[in-house]
ModelCIF file with pLDDT and N, C-alpha, C, O atoms, coordinates in Angstrom:
data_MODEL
#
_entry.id   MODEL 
#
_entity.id                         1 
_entity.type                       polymer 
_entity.pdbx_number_of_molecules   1 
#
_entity_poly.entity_id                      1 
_entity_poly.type                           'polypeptide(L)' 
_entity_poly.nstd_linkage                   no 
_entity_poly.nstd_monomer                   no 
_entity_poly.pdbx_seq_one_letter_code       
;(UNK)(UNK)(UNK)(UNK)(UNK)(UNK)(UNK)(UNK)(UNK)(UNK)(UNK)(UNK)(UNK)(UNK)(UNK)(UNK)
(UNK)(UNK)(UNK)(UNK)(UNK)(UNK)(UNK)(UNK)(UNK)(UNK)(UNK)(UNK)(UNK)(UNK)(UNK)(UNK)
(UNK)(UNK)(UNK)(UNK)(UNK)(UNK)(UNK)(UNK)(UNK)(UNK)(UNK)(UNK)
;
_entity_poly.pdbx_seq_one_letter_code_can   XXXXXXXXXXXXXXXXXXXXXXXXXXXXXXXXXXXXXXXXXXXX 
_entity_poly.pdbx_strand_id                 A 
#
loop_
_entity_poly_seq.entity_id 
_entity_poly_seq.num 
_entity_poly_seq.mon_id 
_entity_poly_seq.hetero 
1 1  UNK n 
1 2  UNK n 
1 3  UNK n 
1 4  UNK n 
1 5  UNK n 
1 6  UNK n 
1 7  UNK n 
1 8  UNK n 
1 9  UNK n 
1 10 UNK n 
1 11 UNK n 
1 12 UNK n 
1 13 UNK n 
1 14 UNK n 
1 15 UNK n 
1 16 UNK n 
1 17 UNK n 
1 18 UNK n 
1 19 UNK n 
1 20 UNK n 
1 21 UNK n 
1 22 UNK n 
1 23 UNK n 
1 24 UNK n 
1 25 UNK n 
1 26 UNK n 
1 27 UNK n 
1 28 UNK n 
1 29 UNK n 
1 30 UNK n 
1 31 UNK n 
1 32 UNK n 
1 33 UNK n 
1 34 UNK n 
1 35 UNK n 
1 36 UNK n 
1 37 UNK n 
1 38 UNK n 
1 39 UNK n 
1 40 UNK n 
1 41 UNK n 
1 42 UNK n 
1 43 UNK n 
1 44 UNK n 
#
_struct_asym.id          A 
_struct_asym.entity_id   1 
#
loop_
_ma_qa_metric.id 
_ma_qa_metric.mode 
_ma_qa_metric.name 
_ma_qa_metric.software_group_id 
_ma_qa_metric.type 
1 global pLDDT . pLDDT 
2 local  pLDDT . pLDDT 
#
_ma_qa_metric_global.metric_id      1 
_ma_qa_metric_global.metric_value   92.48 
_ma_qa_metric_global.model_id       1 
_ma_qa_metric_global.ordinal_id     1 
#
loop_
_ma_qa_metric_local.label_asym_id 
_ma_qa_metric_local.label_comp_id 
_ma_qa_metric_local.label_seq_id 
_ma_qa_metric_local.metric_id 
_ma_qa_metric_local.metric_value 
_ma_qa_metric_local.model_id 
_ma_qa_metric_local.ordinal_id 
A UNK 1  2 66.00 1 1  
A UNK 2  2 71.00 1 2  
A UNK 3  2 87.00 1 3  
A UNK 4  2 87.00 1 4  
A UNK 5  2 92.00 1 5  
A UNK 6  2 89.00 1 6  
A UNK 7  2 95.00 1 7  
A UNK 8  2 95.00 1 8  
A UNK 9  2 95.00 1 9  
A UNK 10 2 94.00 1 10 
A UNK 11 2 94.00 1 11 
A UNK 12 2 95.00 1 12 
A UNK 13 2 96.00 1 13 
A UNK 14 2 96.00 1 14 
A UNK 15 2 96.00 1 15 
A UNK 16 2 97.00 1 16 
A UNK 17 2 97.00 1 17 
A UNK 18 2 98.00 1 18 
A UNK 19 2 98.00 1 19 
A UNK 20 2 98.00 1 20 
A UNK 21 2 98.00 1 21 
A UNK 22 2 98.00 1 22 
A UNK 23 2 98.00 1 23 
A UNK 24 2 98.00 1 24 
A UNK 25 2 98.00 1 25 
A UNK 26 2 98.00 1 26 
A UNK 27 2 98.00 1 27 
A UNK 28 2 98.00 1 28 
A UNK 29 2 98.00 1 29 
A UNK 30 2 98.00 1 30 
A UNK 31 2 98.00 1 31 
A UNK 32 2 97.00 1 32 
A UNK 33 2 97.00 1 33 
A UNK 34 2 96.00 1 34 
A UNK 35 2 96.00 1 35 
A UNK 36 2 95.00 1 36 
A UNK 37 2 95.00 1 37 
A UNK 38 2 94.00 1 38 
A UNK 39 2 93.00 1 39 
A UNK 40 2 93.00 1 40 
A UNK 41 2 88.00 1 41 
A UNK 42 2 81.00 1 42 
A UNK 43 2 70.00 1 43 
A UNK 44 2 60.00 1 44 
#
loop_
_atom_site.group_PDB 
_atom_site.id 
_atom_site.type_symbol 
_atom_site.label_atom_id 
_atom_site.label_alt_id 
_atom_site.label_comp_id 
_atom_site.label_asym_id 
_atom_site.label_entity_id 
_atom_site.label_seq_id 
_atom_site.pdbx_PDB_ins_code 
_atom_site.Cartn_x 
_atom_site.Cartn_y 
_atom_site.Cartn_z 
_atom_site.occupancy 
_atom_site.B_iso_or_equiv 
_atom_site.pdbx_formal_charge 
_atom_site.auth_seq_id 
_atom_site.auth_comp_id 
_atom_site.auth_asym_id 
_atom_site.auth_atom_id 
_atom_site.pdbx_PDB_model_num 
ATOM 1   N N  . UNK A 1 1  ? 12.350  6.970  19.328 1.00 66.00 ? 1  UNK A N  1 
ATOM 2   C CA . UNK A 1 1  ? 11.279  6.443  18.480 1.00 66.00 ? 1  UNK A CA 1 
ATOM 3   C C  . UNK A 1 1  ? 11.473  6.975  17.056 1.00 66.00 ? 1  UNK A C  1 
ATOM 4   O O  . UNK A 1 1  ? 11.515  8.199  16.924 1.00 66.00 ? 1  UNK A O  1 
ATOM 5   N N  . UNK A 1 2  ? 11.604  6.146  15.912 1.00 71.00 ? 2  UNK A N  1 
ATOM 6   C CA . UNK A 1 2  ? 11.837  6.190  14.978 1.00 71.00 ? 2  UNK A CA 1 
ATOM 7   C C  . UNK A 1 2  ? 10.115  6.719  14.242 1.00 71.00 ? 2  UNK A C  1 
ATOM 8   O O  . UNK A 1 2  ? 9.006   6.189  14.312 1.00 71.00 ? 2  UNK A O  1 
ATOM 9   N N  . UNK A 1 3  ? 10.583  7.917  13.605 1.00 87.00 ? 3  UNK A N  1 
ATOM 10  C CA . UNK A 1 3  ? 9.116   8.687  12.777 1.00 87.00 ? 3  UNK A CA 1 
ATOM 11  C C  . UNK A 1 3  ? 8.873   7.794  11.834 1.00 87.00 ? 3  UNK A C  1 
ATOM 12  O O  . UNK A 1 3  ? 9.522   6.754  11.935 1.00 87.00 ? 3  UNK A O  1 
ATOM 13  N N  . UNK A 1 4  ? 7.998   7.896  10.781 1.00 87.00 ? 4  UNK A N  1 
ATOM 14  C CA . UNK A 1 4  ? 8.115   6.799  9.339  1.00 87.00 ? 4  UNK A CA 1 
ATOM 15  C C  . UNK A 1 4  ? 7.632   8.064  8.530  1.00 87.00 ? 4  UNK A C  1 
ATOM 16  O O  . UNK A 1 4  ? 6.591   8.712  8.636  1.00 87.00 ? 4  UNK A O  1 
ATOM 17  N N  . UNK A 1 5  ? 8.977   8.248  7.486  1.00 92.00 ? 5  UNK A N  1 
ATOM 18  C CA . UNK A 1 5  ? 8.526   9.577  6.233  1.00 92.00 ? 5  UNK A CA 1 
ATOM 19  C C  . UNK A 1 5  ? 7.852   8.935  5.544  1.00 92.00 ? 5  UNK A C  1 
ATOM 20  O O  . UNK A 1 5  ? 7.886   7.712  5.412  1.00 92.00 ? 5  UNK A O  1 
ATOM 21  N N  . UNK A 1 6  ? 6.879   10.003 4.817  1.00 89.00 ? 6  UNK A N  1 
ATOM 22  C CA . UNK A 1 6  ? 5.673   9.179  3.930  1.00 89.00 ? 6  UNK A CA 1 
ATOM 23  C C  . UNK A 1 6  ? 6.227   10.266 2.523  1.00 89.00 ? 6  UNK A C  1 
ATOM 24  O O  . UNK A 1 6  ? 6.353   11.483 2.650  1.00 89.00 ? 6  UNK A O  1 
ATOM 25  N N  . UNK A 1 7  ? 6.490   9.536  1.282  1.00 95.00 ? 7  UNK A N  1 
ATOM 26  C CA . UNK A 1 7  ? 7.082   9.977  0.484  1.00 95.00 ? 7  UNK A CA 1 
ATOM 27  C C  . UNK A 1 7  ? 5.552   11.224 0.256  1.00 95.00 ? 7  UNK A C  1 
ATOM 28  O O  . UNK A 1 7  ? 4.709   11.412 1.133  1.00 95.00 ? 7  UNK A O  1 
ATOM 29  N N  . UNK A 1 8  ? 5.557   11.821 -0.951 1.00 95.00 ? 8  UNK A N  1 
ATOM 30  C CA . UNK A 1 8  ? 4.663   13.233 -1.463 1.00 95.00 ? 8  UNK A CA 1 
ATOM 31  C C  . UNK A 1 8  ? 3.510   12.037 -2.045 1.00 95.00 ? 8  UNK A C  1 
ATOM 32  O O  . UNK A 1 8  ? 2.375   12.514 -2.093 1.00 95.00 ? 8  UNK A O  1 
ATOM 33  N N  . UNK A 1 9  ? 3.570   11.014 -2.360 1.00 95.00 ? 9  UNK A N  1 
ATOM 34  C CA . UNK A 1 9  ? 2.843   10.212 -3.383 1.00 95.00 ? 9  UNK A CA 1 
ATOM 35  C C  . UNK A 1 9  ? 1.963   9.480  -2.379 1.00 95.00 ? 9  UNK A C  1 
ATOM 36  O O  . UNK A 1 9  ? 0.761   9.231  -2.472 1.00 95.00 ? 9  UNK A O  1 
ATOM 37  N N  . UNK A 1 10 ? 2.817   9.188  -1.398 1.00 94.00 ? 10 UNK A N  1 
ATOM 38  C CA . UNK A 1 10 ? 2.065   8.673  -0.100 1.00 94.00 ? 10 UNK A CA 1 
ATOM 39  C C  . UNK A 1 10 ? 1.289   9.379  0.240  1.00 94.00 ? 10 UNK A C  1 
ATOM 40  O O  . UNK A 1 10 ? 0.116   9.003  0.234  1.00 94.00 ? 10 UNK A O  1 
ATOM 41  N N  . UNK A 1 11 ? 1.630   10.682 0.673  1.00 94.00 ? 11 UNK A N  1 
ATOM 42  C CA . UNK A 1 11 ? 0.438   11.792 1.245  1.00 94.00 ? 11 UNK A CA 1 
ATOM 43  C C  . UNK A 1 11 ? -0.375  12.479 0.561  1.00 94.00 ? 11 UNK A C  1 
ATOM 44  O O  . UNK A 1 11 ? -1.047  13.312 1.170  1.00 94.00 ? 11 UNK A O  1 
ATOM 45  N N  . UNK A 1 12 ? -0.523  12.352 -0.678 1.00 95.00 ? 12 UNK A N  1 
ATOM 46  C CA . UNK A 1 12 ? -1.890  13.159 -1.758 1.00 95.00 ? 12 UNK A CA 1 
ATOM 47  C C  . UNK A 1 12 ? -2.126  11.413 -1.895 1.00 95.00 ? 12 UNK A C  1 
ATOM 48  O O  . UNK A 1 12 ? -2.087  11.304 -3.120 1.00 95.00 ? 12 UNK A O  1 
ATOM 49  N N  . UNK A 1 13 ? -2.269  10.486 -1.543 1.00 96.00 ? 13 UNK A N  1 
ATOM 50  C CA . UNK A 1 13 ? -3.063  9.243  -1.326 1.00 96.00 ? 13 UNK A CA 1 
ATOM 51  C C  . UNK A 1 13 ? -4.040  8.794  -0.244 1.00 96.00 ? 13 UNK A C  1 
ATOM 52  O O  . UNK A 1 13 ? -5.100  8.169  -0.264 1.00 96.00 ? 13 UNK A O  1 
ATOM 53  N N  . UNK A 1 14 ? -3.344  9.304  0.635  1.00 96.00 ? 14 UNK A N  1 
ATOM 54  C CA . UNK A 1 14 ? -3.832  9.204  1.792  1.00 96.00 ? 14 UNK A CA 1 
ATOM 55  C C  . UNK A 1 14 ? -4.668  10.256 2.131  1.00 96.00 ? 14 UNK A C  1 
ATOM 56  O O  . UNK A 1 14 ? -5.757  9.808  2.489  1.00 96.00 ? 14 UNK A O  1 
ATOM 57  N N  . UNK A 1 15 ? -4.617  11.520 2.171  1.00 96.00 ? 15 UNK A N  1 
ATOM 58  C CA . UNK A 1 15 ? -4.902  12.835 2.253  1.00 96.00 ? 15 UNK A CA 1 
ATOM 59  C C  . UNK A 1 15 ? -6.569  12.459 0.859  1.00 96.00 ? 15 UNK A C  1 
ATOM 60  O O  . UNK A 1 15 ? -7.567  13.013 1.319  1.00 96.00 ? 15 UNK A O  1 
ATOM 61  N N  . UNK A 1 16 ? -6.837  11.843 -0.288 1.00 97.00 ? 16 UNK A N  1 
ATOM 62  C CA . UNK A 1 16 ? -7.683  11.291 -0.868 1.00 97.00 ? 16 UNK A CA 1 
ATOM 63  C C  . UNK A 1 16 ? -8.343  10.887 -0.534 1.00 97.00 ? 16 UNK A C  1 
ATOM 64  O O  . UNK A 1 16 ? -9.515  11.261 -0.571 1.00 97.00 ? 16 UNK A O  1 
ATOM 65  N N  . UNK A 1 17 ? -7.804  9.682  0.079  1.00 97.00 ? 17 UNK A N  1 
ATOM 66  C CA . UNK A 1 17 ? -8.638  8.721  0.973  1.00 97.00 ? 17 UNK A CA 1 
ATOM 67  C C  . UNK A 1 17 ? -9.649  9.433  1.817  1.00 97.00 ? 17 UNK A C  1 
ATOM 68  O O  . UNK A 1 17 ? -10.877 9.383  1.751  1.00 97.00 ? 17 UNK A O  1 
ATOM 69  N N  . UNK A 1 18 ? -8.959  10.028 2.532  1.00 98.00 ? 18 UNK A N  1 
ATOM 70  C CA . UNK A 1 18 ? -9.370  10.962 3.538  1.00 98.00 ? 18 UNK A CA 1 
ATOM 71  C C  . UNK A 1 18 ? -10.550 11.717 3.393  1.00 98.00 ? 18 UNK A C  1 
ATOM 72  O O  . UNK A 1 18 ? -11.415 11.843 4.259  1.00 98.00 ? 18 UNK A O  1 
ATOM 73  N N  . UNK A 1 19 ? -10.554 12.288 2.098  1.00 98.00 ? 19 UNK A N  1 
ATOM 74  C CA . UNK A 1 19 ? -11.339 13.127 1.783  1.00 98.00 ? 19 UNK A CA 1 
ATOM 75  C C  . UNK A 1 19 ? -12.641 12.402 1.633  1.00 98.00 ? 19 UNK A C  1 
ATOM 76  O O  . UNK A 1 19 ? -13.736 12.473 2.193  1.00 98.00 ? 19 UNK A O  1 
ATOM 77  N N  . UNK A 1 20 ? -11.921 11.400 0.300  1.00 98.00 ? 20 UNK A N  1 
ATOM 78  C CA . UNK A 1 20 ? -13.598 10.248 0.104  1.00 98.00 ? 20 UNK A CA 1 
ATOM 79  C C  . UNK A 1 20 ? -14.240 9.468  1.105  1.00 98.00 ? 20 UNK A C  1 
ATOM 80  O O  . UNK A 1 20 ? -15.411 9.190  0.848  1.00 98.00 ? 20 UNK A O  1 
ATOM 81  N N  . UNK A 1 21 ? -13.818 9.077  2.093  1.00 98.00 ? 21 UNK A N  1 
ATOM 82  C CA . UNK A 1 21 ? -14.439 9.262  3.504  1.00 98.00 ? 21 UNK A CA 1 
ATOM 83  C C  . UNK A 1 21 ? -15.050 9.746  4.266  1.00 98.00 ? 21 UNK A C  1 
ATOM 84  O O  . UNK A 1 21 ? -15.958 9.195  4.888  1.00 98.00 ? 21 UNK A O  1 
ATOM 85  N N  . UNK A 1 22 ? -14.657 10.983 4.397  1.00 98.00 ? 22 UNK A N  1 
ATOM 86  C CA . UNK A 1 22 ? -15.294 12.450 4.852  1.00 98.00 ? 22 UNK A CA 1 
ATOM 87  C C  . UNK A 1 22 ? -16.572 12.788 3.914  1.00 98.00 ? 22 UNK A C  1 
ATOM 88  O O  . UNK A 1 22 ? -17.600 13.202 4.448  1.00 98.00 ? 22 UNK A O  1 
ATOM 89  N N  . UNK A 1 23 ? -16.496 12.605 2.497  1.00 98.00 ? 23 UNK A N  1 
ATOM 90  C CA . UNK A 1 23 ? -17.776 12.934 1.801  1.00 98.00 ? 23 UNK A CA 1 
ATOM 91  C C  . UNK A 1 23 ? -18.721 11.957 1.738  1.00 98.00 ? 23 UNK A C  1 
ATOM 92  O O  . UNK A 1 23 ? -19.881 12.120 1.361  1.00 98.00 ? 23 UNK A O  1 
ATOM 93  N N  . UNK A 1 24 ? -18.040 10.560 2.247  1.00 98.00 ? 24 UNK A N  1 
ATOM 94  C CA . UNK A 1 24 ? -18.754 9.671  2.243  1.00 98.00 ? 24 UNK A CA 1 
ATOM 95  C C  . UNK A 1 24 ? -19.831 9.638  3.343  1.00 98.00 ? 24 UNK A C  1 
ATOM 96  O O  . UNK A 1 24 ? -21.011 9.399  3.088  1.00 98.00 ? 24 UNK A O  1 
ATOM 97  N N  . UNK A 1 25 ? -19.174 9.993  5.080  1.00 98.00 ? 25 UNK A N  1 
ATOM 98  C CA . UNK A 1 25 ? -19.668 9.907  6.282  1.00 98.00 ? 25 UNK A CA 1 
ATOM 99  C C  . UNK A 1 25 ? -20.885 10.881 5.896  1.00 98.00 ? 25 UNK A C  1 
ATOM 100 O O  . UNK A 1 25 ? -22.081 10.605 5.987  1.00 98.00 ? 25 UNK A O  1 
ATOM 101 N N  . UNK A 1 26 ? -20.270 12.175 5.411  1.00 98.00 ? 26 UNK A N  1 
ATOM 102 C CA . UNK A 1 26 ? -21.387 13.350 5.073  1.00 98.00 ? 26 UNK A CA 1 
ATOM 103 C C  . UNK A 1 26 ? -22.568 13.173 4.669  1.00 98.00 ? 26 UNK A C  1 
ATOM 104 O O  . UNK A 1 26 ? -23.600 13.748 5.011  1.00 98.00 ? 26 UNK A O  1 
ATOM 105 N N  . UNK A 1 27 ? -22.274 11.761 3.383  1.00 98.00 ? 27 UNK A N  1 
ATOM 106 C CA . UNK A 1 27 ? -23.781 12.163 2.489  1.00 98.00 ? 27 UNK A CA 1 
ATOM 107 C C  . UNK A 1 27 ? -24.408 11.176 3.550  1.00 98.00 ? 27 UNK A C  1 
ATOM 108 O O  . UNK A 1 27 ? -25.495 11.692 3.809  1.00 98.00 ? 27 UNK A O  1 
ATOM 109 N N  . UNK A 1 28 ? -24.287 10.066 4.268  1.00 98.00 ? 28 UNK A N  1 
ATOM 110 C CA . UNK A 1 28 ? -25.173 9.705  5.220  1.00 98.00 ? 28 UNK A CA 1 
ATOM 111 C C  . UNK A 1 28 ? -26.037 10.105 6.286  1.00 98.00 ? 28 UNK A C  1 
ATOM 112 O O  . UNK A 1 28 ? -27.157 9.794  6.693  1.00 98.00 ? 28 UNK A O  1 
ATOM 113 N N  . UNK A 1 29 ? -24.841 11.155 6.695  1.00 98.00 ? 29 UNK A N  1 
ATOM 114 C CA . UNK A 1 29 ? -25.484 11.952 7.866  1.00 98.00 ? 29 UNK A CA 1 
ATOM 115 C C  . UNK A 1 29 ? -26.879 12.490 6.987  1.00 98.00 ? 29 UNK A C  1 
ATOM 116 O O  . UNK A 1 29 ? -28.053 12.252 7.270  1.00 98.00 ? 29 UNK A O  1 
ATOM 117 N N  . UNK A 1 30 ? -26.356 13.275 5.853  1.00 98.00 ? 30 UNK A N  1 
ATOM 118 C CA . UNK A 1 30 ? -27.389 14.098 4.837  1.00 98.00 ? 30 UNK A CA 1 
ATOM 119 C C  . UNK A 1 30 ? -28.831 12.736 4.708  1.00 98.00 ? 30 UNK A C  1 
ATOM 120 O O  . UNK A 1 30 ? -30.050 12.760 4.883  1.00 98.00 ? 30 UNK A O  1 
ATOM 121 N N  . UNK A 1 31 ? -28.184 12.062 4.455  1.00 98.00 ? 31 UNK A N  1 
ATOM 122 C CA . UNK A 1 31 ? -29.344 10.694 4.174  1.00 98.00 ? 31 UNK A CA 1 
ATOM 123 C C  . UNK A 1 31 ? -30.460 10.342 5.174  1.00 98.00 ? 31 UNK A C  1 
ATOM 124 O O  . UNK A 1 31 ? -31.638 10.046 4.971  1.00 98.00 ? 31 UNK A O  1 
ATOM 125 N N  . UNK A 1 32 ? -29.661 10.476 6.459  1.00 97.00 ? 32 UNK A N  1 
ATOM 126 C CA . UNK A 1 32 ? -30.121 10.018 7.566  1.00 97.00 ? 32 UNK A CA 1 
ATOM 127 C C  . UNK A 1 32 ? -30.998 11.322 7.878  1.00 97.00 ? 32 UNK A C  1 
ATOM 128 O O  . UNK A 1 32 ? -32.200 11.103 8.032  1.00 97.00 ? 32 UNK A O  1 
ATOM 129 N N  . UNK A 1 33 ? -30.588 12.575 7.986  1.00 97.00 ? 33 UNK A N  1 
ATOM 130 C CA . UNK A 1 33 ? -31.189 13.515 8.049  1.00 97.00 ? 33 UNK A CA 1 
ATOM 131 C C  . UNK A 1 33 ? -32.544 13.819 7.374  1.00 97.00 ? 33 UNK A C  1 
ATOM 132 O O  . UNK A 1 33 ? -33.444 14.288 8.072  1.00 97.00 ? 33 UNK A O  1 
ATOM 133 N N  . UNK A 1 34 ? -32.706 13.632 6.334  1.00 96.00 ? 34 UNK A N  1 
ATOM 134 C CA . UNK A 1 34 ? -33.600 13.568 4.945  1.00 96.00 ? 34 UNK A CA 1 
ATOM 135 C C  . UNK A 1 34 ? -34.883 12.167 5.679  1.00 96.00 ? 34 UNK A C  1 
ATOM 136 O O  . UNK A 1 34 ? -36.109 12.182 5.789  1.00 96.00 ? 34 UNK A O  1 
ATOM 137 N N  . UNK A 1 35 ? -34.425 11.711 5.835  1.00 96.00 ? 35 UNK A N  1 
ATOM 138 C CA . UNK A 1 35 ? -35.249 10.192 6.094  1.00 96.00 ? 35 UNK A CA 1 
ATOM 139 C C  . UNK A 1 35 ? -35.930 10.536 7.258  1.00 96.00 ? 35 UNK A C  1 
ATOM 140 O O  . UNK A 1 35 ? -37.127 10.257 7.187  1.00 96.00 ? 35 UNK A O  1 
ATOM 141 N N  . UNK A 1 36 ? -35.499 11.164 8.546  1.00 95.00 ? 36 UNK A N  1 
ATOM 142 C CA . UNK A 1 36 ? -35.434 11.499 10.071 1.00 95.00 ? 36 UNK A CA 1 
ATOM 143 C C  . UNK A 1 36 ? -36.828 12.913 9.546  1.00 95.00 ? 36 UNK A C  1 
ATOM 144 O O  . UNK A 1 36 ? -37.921 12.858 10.111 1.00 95.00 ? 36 UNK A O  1 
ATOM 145 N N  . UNK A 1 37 ? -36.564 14.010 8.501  1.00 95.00 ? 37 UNK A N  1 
ATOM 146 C CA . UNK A 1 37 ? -37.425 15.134 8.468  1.00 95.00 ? 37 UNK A CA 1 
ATOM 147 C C  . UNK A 1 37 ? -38.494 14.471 7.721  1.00 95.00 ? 37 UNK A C  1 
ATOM 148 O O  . UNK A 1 37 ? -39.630 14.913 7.893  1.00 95.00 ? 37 UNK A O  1 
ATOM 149 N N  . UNK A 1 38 ? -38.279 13.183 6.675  1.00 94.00 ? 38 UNK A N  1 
ATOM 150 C CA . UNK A 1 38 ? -39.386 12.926 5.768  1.00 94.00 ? 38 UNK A CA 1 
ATOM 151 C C  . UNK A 1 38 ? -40.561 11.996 7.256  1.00 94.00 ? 38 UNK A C  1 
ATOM 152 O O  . UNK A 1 38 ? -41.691 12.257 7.669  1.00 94.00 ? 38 UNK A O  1 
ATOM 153 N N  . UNK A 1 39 ? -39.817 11.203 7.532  1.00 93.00 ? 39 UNK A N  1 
ATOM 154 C CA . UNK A 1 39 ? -40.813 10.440 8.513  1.00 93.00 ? 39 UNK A CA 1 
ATOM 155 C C  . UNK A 1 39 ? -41.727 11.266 9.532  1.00 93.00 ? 39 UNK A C  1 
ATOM 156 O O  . UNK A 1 39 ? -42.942 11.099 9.638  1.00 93.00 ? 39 UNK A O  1 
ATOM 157 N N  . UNK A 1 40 ? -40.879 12.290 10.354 1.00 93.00 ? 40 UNK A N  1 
ATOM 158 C CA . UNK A 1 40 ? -41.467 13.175 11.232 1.00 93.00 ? 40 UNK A CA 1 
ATOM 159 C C  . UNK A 1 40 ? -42.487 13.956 10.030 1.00 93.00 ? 40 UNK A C  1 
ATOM 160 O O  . UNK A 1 40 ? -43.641 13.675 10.352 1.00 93.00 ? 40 UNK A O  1 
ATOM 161 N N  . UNK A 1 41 ? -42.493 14.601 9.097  1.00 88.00 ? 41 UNK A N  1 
ATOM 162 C CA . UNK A 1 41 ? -43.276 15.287 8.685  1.00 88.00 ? 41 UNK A CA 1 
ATOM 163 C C  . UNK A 1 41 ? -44.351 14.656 8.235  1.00 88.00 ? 41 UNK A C  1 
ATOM 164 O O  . UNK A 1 41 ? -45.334 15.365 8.020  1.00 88.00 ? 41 UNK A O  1 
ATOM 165 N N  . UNK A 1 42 ? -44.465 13.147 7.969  1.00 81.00 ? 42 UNK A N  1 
ATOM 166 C CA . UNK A 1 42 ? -45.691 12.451 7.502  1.00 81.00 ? 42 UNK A CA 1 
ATOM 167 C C  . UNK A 1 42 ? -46.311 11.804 8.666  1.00 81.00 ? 42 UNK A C  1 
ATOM 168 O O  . UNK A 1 42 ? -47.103 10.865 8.586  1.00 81.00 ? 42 UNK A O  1 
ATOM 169 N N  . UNK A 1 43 ? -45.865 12.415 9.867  1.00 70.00 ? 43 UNK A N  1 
ATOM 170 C CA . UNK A 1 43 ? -46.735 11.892 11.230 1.00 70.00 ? 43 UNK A CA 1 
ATOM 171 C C  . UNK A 1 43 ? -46.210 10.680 11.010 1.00 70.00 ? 43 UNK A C  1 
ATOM 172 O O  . UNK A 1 43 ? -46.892 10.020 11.794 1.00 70.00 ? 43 UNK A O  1 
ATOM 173 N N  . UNK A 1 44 ? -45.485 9.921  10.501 1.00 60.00 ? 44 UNK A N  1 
ATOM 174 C CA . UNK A 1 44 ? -44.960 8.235  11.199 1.00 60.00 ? 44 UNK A CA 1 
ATOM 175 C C  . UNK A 1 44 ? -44.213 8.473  12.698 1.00 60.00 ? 44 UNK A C  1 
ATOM 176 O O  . UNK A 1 44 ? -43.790 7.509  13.336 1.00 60.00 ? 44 UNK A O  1 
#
């Protein structure tokens, strides 16, 4: 099975991606979290 090299330009691209994803999933969870303590605390 043939590997596939990912040149240095490839991988600080991808490895980016990666990241803005990850901060992306985060601030939702954070969002979702925030929304989940605001509702419970106003008795809805």
């Amino acid at each position: 099975m043939d590997l596939i090299k990912l040149t240095e330009a490839q991988k600080k691209s991808r490895r980016g991606r990666n990241v803005a994803l990850g901060l992306v999933l985060a601030g939702l969870v954070v969002i979702f979290y925030a929304i989940t303590i605001i509702k419970v605390g106003t008795g809805h």
